[in-house]
N, CA, C and O of each residue as an XYZ file, in Angstrom:
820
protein
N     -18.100     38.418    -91.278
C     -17.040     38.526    -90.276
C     -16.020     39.558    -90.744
O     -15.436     39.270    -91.789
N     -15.680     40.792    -90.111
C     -14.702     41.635    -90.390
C     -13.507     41.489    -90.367
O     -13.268     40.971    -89.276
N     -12.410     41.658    -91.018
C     -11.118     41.325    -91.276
C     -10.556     41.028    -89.614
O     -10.151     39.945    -89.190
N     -10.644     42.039    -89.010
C     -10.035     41.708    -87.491
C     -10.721     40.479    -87.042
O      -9.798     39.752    -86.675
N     -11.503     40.036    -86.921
C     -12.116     39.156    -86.382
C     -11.720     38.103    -86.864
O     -11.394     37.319    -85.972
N     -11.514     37.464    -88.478
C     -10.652     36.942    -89.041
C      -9.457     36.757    -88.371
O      -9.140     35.807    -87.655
N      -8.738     37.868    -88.698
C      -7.794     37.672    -88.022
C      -7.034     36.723    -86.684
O      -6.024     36.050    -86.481
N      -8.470     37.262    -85.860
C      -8.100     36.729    -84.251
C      -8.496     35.481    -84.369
O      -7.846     34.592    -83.819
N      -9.538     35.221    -85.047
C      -9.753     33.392    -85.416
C      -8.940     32.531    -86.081
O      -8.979     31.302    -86.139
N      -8.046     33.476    -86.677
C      -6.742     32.844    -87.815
C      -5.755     32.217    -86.689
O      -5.298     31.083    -86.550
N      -5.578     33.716    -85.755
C      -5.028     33.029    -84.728
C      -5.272     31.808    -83.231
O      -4.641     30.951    -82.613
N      -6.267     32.299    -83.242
C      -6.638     31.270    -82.301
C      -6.695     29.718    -82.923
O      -6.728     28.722    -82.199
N      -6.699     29.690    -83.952
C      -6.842     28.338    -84.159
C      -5.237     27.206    -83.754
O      -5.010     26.061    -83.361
N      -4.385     28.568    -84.209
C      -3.040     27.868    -83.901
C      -3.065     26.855    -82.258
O      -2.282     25.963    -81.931
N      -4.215     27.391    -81.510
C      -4.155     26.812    -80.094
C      -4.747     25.634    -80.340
O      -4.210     24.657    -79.817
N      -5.842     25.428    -81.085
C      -6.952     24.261    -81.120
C      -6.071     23.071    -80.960
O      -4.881     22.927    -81.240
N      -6.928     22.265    -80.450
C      -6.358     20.689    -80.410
C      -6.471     20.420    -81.159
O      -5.840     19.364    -81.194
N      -7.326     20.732    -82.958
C      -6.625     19.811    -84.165
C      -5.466     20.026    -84.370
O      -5.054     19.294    -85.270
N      -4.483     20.888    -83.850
C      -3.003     21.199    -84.028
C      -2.469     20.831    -83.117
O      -1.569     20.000    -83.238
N      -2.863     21.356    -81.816
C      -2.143     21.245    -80.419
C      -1.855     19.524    -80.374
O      -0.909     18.846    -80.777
N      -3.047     19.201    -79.735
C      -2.986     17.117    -79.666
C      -1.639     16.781    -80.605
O      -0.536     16.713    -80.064
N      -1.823     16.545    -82.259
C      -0.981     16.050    -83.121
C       0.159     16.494    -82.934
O       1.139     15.750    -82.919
N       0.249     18.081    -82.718
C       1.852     17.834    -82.640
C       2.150     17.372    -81.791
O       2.687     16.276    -81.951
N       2.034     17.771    -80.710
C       2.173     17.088    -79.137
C       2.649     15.382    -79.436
O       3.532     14.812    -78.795
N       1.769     14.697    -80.651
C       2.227     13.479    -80.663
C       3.482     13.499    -81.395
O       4.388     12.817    -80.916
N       3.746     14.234    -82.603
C       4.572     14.387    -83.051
C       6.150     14.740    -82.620
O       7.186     14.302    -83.120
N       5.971     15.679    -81.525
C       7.365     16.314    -80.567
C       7.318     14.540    -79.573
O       8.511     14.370    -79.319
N       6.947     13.954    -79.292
C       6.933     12.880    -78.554
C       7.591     11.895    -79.636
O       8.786     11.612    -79.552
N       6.923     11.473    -80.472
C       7.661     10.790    -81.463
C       9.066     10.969    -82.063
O       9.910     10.078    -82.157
N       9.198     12.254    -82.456
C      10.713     12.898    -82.633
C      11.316     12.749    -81.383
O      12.156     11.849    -81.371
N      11.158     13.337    -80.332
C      12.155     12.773    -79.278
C      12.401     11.133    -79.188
O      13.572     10.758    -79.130
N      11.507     10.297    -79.175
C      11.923      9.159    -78.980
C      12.530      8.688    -80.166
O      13.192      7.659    -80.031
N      12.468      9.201    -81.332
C      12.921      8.355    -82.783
C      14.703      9.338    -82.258
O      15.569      9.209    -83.124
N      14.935      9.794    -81.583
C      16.357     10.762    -81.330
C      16.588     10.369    -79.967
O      17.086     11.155    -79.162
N      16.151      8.833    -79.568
C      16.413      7.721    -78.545
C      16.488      8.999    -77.516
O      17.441      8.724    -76.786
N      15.810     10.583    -76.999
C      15.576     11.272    -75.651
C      14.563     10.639    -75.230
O      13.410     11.058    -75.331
N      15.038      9.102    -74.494
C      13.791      8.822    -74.136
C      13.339      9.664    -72.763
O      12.174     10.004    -72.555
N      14.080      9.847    -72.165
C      13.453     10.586    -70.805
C      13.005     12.014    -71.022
O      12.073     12.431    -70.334
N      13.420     12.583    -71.664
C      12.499     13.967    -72.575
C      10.698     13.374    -73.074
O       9.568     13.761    -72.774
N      11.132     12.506    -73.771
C       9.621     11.964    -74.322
C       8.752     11.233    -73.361
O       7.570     10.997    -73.612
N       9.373     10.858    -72.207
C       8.136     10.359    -71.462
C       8.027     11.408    -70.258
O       7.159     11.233    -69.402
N       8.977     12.591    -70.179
C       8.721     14.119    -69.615
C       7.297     14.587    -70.535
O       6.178     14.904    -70.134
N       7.759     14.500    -71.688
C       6.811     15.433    -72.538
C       5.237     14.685    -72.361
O       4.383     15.456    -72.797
N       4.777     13.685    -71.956
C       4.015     12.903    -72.654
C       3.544     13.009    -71.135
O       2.334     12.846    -70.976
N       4.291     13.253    -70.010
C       3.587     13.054    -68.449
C       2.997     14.404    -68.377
O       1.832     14.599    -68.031
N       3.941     15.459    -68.756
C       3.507     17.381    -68.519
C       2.803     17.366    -69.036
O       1.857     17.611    -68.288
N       2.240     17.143    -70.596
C       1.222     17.663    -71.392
C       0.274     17.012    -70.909
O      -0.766     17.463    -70.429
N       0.613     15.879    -71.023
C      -1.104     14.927    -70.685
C      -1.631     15.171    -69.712
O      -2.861     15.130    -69.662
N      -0.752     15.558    -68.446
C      -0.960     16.186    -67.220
C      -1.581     17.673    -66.975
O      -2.317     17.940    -66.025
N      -1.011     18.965    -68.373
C      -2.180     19.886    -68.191
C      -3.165     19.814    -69.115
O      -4.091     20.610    -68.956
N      -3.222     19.031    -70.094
C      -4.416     19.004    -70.573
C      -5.667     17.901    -69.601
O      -6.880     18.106    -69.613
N      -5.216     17.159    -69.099
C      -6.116     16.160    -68.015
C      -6.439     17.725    -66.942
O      -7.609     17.848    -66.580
N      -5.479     18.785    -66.502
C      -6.837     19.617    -65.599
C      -7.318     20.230    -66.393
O      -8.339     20.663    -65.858
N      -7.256     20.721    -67.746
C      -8.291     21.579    -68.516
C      -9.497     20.543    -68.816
O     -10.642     20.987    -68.893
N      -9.243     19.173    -68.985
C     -10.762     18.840    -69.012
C     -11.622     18.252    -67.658
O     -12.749     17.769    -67.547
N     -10.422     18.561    -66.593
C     -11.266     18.431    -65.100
C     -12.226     19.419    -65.048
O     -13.397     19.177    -64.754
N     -11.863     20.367    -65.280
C     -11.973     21.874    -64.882
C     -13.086     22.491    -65.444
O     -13.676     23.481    -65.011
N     -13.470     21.461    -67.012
C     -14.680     21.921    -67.599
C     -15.425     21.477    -67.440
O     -16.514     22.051    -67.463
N     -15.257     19.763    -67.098
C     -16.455     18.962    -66.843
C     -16.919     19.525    -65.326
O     -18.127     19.758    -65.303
N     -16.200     19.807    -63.994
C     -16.574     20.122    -63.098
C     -17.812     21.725    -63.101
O     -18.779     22.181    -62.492
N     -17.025     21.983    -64.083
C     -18.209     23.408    -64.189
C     -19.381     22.798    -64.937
O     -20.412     22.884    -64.270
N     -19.559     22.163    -66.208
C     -20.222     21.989    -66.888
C     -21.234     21.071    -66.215
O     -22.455     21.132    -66.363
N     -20.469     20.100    -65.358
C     -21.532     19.125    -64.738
C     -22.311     19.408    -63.399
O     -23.394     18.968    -63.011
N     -21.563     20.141    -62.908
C     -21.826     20.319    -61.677
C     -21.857     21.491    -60.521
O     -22.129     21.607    -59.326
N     -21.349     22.391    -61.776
C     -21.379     23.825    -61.399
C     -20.207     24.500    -60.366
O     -20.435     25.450    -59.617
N     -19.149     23.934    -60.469
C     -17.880     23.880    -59.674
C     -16.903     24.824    -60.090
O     -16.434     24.743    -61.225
N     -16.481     25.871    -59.151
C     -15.827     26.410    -60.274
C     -14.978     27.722    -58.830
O     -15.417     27.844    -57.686
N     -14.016     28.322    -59.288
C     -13.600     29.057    -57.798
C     -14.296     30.317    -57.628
O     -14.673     30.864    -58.665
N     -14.458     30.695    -56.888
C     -15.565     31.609    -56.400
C     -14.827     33.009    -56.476
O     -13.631     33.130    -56.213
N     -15.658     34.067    -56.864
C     -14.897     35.353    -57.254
C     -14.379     35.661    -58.532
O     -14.110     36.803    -58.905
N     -14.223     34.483    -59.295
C     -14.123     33.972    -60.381
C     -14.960     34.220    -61.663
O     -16.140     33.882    -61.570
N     -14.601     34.694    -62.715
C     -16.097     34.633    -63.948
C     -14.890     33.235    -64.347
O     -13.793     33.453    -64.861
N     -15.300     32.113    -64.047
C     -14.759     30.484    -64.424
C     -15.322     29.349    -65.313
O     -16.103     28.818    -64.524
N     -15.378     28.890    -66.071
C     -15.960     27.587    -66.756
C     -14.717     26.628    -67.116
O     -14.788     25.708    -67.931
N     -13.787     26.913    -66.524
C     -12.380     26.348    -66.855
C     -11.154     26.799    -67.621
O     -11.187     27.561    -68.587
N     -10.116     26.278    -67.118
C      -8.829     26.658    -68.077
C      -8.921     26.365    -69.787
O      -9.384     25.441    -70.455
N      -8.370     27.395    -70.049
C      -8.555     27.733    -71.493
C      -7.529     27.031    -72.270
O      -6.447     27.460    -72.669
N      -8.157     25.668    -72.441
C      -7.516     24.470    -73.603
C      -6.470     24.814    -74.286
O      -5.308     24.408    -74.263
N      -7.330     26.084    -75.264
C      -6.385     26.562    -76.759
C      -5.164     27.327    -75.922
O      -4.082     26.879    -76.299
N      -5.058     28.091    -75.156
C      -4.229     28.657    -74.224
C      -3.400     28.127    -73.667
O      -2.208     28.429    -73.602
N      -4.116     27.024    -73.067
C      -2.923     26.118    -72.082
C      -1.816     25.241    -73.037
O      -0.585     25.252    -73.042
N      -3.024     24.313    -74.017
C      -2.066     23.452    -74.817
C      -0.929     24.091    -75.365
O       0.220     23.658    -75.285
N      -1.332     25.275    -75.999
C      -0.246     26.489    -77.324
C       0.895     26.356    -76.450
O       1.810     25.583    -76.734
N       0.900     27.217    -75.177
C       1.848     27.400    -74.230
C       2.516     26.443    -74.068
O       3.494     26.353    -74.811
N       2.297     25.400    -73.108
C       2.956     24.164    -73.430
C       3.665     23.401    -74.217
O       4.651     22.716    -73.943
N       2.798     23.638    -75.787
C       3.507     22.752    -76.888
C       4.537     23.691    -77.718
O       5.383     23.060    -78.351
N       4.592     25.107    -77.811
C       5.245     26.282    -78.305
C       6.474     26.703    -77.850
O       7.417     27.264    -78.408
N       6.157     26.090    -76.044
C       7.414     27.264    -75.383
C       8.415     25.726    -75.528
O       9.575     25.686    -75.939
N       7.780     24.828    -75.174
C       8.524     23.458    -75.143
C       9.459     23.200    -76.323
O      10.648     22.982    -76.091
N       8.940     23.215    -77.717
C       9.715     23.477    -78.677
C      10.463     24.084    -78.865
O      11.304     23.578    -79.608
N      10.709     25.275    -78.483
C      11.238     26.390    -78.246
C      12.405     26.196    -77.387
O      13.493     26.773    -77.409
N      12.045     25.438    -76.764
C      13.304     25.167    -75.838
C      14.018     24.097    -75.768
O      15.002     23.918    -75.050
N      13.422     23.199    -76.686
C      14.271     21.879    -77.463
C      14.664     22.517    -78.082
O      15.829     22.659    -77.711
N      14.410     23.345    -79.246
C      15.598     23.877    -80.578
C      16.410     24.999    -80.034
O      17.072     25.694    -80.805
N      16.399     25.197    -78.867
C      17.491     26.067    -78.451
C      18.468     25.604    -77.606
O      19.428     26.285    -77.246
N      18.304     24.725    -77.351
C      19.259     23.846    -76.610
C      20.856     24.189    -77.299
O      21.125     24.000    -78.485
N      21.838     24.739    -76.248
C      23.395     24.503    -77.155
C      23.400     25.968    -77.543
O      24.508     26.420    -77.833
N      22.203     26.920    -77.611
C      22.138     28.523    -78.377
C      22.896     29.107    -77.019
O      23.232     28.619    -75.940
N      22.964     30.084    -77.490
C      24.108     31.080    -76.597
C      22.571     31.575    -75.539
O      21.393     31.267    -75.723
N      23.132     32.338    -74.555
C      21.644     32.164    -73.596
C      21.434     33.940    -74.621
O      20.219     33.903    -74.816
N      21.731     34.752    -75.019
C      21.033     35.846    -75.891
C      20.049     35.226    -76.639
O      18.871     35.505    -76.415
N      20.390     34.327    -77.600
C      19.583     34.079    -78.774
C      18.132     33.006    -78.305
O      17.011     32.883    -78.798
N      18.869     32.314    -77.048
C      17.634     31.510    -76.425
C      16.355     32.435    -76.131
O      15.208     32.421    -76.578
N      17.206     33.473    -74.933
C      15.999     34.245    -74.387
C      15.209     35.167    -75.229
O      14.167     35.685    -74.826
N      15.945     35.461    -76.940
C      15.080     35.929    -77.722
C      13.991     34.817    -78.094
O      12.775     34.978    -78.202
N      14.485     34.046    -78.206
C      13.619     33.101    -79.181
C      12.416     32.689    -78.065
O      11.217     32.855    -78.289
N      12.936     32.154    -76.895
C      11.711     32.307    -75.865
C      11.125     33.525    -75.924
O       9.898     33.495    -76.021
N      11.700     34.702    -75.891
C      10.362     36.123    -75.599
C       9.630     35.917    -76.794
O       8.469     36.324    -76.761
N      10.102     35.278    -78.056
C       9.277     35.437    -79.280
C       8.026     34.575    -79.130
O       6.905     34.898    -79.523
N       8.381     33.345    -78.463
C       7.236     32.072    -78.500
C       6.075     32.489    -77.351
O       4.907     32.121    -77.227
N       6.918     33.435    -76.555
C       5.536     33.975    -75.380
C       4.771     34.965    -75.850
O       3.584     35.046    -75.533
N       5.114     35.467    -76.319
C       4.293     36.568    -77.283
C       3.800     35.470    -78.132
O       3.030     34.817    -77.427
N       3.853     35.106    -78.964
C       3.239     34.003    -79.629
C       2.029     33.496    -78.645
O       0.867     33.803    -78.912
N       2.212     33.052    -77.997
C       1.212     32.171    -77.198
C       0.206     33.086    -76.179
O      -0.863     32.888    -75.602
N       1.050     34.055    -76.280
C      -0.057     35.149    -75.564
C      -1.055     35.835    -76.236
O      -2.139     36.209    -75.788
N      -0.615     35.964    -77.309
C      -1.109     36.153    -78.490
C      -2.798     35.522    -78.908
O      -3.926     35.974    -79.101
N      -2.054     34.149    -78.885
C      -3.456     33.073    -78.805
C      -4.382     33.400    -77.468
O      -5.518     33.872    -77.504
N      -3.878     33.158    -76.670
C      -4.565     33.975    -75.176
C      -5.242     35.229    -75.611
O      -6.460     35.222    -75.433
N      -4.784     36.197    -76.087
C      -5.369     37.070    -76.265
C      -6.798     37.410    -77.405
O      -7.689     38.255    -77.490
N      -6.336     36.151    -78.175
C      -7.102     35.779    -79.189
C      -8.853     35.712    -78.983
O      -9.805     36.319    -79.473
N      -8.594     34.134    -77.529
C      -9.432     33.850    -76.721
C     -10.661     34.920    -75.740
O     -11.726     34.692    -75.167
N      -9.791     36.140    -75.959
C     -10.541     37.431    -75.026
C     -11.452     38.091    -76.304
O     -12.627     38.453    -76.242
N     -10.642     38.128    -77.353
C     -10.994     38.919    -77.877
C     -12.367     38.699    -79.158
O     -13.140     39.529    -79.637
N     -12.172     36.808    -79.468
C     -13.722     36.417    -79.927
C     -14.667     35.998    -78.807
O     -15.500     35.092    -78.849
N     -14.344     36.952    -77.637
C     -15.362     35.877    -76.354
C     -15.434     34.980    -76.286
O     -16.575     34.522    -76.350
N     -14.498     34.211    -76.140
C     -14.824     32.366    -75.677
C     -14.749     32.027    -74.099
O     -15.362     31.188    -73.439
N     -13.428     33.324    -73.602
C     -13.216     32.886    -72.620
C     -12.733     34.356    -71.919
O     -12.474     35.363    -72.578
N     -12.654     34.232    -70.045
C     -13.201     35.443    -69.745
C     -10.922     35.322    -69.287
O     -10.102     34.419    -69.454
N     -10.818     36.730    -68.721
C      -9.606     37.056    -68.334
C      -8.892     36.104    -67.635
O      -7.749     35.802    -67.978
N      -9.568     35.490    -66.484
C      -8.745     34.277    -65.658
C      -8.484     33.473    -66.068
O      -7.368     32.996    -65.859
N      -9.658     32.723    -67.118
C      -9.401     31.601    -67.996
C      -8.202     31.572    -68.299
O      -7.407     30.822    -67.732
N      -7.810     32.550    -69.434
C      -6.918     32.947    -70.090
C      -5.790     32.847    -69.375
O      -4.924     32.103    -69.835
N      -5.519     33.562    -68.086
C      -4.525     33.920    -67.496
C      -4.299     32.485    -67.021
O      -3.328     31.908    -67.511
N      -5.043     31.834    -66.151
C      -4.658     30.075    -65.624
C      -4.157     29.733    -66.695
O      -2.950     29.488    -66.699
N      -4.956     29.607    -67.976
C      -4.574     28.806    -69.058
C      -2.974     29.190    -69.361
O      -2.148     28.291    -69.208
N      -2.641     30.178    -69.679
C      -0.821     30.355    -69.679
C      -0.235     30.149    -68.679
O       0.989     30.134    -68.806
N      -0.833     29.888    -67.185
C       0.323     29.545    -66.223
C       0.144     28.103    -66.111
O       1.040     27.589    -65.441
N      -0.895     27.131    -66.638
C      -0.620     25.876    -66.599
C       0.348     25.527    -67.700
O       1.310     24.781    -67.515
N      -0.025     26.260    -69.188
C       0.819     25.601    -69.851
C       2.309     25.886    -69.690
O       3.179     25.069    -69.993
N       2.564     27.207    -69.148
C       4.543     27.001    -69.317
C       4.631     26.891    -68.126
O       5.770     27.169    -67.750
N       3.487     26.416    -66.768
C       4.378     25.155    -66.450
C       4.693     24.003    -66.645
O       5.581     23.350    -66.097
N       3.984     23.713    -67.426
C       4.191     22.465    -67.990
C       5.522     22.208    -68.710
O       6.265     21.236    -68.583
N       5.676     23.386    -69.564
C       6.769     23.478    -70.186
C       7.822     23.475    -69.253
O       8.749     22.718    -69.544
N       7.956     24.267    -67.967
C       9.167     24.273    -67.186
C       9.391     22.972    -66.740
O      10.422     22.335    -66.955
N       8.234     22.506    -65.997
C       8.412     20.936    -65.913
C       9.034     19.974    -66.853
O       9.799     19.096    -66.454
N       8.684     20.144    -68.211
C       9.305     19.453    -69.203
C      10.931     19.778    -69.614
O      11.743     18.971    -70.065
N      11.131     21.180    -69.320
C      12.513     21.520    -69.296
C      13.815     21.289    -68.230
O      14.857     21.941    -68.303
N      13.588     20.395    -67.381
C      13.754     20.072    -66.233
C      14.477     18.549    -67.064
O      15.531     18.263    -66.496
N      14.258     17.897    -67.836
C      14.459     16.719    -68.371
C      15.405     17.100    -69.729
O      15.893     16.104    -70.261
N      15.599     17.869    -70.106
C      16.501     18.409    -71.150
C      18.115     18.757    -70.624
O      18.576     19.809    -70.182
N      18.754     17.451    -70.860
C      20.367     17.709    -70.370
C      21.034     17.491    -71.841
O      21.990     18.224    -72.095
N      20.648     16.609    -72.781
C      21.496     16.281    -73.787
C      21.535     17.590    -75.198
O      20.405     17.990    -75.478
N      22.235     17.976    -75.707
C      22.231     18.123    -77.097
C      21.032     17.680    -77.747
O      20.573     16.538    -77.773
N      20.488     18.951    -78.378
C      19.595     18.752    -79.193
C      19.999     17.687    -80.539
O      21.210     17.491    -80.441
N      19.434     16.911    -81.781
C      19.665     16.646    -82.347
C      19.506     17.573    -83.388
O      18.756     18.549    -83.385
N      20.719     16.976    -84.817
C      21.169     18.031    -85.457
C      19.326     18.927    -86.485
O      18.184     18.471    -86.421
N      19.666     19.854    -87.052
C      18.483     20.515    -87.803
C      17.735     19.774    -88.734
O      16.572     20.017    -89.058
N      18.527     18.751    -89.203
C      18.027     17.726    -90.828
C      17.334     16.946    -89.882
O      16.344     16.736    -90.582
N      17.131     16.450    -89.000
C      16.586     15.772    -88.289
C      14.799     16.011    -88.203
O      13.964     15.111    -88.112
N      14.523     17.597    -88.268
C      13.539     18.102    -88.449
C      12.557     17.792    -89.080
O      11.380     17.932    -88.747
N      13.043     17.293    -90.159
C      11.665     17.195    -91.627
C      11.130     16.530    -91.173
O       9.952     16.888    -91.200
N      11.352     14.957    -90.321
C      10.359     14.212    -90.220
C       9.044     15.055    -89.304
O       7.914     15.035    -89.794
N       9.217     15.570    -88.350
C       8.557     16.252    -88.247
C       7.357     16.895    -88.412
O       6.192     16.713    -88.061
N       8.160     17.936    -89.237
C       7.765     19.308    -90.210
C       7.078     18.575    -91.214
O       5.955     19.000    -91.486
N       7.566     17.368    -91.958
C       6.634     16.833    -92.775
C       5.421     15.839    -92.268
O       4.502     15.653    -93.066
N       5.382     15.327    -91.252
C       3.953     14.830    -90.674
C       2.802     16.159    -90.339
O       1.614     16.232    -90.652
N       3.617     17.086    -89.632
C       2.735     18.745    -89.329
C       2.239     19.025    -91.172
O       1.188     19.581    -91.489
N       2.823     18.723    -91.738
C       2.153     18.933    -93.050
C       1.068     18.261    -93.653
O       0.023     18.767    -94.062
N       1.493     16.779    -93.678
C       0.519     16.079    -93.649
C      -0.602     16.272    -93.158
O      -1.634     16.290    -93.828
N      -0.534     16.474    -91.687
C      -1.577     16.678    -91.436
C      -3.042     18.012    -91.635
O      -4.244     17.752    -91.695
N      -2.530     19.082    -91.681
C      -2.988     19.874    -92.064
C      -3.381     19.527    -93.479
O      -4.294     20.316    -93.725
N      -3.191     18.807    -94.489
C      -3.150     18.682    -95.868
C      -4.391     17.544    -95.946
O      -5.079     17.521    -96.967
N      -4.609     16.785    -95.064
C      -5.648     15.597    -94.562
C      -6.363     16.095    -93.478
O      -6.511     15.528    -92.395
N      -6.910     17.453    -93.898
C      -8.201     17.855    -92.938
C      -8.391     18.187    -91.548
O      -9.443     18.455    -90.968
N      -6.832     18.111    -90.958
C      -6.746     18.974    -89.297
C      -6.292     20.250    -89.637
O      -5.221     20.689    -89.216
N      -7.151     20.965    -90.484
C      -6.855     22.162    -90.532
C      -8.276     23.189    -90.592
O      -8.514     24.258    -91.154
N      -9.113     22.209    -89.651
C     -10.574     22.815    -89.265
C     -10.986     22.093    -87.505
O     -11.074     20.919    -87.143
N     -11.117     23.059    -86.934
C     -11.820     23.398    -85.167
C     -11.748     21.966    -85.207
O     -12.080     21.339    -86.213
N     -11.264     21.334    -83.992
C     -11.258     19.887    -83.321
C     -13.638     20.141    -82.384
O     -14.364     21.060    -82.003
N     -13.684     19.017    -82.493
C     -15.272     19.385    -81.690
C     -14.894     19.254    -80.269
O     -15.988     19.164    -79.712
N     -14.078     19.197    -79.453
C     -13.244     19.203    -78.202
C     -15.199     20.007    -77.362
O     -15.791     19.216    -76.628
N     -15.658     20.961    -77.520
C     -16.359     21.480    -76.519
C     -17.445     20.709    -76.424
O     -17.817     20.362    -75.303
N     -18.317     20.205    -77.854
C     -19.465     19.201    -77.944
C     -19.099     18.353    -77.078
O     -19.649     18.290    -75.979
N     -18.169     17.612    -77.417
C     -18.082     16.655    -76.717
C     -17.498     16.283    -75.314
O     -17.607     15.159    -74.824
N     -16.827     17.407    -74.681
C     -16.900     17.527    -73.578
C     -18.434     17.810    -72.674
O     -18.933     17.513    -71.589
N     -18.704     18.431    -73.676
C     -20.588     18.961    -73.146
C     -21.131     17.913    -72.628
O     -21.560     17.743    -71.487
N     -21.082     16.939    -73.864
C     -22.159     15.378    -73.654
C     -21.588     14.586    -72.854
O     -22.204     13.720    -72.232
N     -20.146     14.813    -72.754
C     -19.164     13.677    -71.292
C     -19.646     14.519    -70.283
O     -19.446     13.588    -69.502
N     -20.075     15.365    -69.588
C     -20.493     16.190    -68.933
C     -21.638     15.399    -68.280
O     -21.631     14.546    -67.392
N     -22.725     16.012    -69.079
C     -24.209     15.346    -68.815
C     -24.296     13.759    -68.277
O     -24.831     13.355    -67.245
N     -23.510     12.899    -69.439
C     -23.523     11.461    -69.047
C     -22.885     11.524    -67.583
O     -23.563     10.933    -66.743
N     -21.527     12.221    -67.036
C     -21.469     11.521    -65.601
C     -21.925     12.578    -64.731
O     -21.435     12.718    -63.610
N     -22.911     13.395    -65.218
C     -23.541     14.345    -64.092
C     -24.685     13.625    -64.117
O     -25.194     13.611    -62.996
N     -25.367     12.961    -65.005
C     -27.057     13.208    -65.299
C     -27.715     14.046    -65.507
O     -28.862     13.837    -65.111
N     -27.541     15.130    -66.044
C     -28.009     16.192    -65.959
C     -28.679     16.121    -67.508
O     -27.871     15.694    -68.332
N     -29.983     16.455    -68.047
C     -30.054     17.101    -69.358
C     -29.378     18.354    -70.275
O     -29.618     18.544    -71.468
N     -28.603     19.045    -69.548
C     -28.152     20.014    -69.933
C     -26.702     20.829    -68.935
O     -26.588     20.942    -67.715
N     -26.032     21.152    -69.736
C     -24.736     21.517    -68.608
C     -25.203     22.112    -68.407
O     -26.376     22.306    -68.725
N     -24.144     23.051    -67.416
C     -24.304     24.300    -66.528
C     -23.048     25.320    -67.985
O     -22.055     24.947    -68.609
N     -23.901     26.758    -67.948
C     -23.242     27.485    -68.939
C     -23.021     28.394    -67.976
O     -23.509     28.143    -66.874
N     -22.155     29.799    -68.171
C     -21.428     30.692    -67.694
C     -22.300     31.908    -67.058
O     -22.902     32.592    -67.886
N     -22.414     32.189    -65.963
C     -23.037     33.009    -65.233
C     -23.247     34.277    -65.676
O     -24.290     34.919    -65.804
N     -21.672     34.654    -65.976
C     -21.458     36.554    -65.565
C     -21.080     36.448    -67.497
O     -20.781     35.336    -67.930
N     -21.130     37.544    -68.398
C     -21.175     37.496    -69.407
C     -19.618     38.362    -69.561
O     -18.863     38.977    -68.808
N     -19.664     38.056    -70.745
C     -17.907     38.335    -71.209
C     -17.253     39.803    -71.415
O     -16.067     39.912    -71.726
């Protein structure tokens, strides 16, 4: 594998659901341990809500060959959607109270970030341009949706570690290798299609 390629896999992984999922539980947990309970059951309805159509979206192709027409489609792009979602969202909890300059930097930084991963996705062929492109407009909407529930003061910075130190943990205890998220969407596939075999991608990348 050539250094670039590396590279783009270095990055893409930041999207994977062995990262994405956990923190996701983690930003849920910190809000509620910082009693935002209506932030945390925002966060916990948006996310679960675009990750529930990224796995509509695959099983419908995979099982049944469903998919929008005009389209090179097999579904919204997981690593894409989740990043977006769980990146810009953060992003906009720790800026809460920032002057709106330093916000809208720190947001242009996390979209580039997450586009980034999107771009990631194009660039080891996993997934074709639309993918990609749905996949960032589900996830920061999700995020806008979730920002919609953010009236209070962030809590103070020391507050963080708990956090920052579970994201450690975890990576340190083995979520720091590919979640099997596609296998096993494959085989949930087949079981409520019947099918021996999904349906794979028509038009090539």
């Amino acid at each position: 594998m050539s250094s670039m390629n590396l590279s783009w896999h270095t990055i893409t992984f930041f999207g994977d659901s062995a990262i994405t999922i956990p923190a996701a539980c983690i930003l849920a947990l910190w809000l509620g341990l910082n009693r935002l309970w209506r932030p945390m059951l925002a966060w916990l309805v948006c996310f679960g809500t675009a990750m529930f159509i990224v796995v509509v979206s695959k099983l419908l192709f995979m099982g049944w060959d469903i998919a929008p027409p005009m389209l090179n489609f097999t579904g919204f792009s997981g690593h894409t959607a989740s990043s977006s979602a769980l990146y810009l969202s953060i992003a906009l909890v720790l800026t809460q109270g920032c002057s709106r300059p330093r916000r809208s930097l720190v947001l242009a930084l996390t979209a580039l970030a997450v586009t980034a991963i999107g771009v990631s996705r194009l660039m080891i062929k996993v997934h074709s341009e639309s993918e990609v492109l749905l996949g960032l407009l589900l996830g920061a909407g999700a995020a806008w949706a979730f920002s919609l529930s953010l009236h209070r003061a962030p809590p103070p910075w020391r507050h963080l570690l708990l956090p920052l130190g579970l994201a450690a943990a975890l990576l340190m205890t083995g979520f720091d290798k590919p979640a099997p998220t596609q296998s096993f969407l494959q085989e949930l596939a087949k079981n409520l299609s019947g099918r021996p075999e999904v349906y794979f991608r028509h038009e090539p990348l």
